[in-house]
C-alpha positions as CSV (number, residue, x, y, z in Angstrom):
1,X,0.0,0.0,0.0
2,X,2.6,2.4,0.9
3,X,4.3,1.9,-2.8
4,X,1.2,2.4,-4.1
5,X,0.8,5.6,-2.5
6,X,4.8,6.9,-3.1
7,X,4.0,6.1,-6.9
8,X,0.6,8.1,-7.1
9,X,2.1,11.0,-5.2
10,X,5.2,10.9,-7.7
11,X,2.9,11.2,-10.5
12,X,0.8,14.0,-8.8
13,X,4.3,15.6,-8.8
14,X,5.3,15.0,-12.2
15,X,1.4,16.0,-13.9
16,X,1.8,19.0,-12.0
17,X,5.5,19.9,-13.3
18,X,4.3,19.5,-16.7
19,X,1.2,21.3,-16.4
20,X,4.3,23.7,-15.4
21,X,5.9,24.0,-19.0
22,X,9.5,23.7,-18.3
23,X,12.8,23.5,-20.5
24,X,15.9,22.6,-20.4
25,X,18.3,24.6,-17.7
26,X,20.9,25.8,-20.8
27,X,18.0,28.4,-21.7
28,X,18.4,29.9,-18.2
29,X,17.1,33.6,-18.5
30,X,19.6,36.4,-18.2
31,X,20.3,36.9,-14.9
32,X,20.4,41.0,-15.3
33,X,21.0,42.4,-11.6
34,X,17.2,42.8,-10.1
35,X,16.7,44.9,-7.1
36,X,13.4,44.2,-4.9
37,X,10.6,46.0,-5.6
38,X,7.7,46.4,-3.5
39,X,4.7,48.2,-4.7
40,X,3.1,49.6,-2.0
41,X,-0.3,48.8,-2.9
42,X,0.8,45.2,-3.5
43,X,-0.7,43.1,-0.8
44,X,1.8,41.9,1.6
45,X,1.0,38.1,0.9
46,X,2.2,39.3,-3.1
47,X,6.2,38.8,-3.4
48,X,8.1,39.1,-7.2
49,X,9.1,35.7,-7.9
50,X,12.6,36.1,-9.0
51,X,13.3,38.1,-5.4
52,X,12.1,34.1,-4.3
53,X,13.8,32.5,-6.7
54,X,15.8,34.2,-9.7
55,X,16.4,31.2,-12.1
56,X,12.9,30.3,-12.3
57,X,12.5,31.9,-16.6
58,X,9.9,34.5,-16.5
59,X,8.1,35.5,-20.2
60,X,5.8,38.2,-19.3
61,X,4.5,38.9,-22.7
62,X,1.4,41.1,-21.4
63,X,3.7,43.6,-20.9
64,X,4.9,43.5,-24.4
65,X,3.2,43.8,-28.0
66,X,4.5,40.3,-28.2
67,X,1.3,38.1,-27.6
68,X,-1.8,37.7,-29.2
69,X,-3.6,41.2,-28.9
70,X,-0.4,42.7,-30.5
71,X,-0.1,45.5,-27.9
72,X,0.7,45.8,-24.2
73,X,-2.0,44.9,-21.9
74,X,-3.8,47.3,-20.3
75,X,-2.3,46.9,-15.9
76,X,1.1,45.2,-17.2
77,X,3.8,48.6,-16.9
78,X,6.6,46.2,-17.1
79,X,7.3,42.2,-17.1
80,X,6.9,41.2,-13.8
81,X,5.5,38.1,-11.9
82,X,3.8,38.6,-8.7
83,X,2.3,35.3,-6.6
84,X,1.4,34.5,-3.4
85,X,4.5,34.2,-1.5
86,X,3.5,30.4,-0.5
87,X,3.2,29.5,-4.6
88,X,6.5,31.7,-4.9
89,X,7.8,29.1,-2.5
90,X,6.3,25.6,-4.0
91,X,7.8,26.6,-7.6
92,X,11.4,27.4,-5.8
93,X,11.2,23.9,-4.3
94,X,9.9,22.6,-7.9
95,X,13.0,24.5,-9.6
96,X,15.9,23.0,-7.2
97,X,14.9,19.7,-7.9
98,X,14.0,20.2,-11.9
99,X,17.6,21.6,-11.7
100,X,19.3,18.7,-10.2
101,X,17.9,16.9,-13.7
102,X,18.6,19.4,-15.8
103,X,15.2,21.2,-16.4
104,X,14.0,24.8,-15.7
105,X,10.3,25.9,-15.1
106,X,9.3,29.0,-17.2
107,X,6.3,31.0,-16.2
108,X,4.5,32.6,-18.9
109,X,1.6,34.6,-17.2
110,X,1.5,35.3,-13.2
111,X,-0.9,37.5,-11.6
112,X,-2.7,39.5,-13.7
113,X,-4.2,42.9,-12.9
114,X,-8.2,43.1,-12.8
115,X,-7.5,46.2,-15.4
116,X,-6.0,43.7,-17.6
117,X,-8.7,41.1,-17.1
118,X,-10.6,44.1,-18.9
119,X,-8.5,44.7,-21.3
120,X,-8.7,41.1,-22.9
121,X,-12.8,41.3,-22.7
């Protein structure tokens, strides 16, 4: 019984990581220096991502004319990833080990701002 339940809990593991989208870790992003930001109308339980864990590859393309509406999204001012600090923290323990074998997550959308939410109506 306790196989069977180490083998469905690996599984869990591995459909989530996939539901993920990772690549390989030789496409690491540029690691440009970042200092912390902290909006002040950001709620406390918001942190950046890359201030939690920096190699995680962030493509932000809401911020960019590079997606699907062809222009910046209304509520994206530049590419940046907020989360709950607790999902901040499952995808940092998701990256070391995805690491270890070689692989990298890359996050494509994070948070997104109700005034974006709008936008794409």
């Amino acid at each position: 019984m306790r196989r069977r339940t180490l083998t469905a809990l690996r599984s869990l593991l591995l459909a989530v990581l996939l539901s993920l989208t990772f690549t390989t870790a030789t496409a690491q992003a540029s690691q440009t220096p970042h200092a912390p930001h902290r909006d002040p109308r950001a709620s406390s339980s918001f942190v950046e991502l890359r201030d939690i864990d920096p190699t995680i590859i962030e493509d932000i393309r809401y911020a960019t004319p590079h997606n699907f509406t062809g222009v910046p999204v209304t509520g994206y001012t530049r590419p940046l990833c907020l989360l709950t600090r607790s999902t901040a923290q499952a995808l940092h323990r998701a990256q070391r080990r995805l690491l270890r074998r070689g692989y990298s997550l890359k996050v494509y959308d994070c948070y997104r701002p109700q005034r974006a939410v709008d936008h794409l109506r």
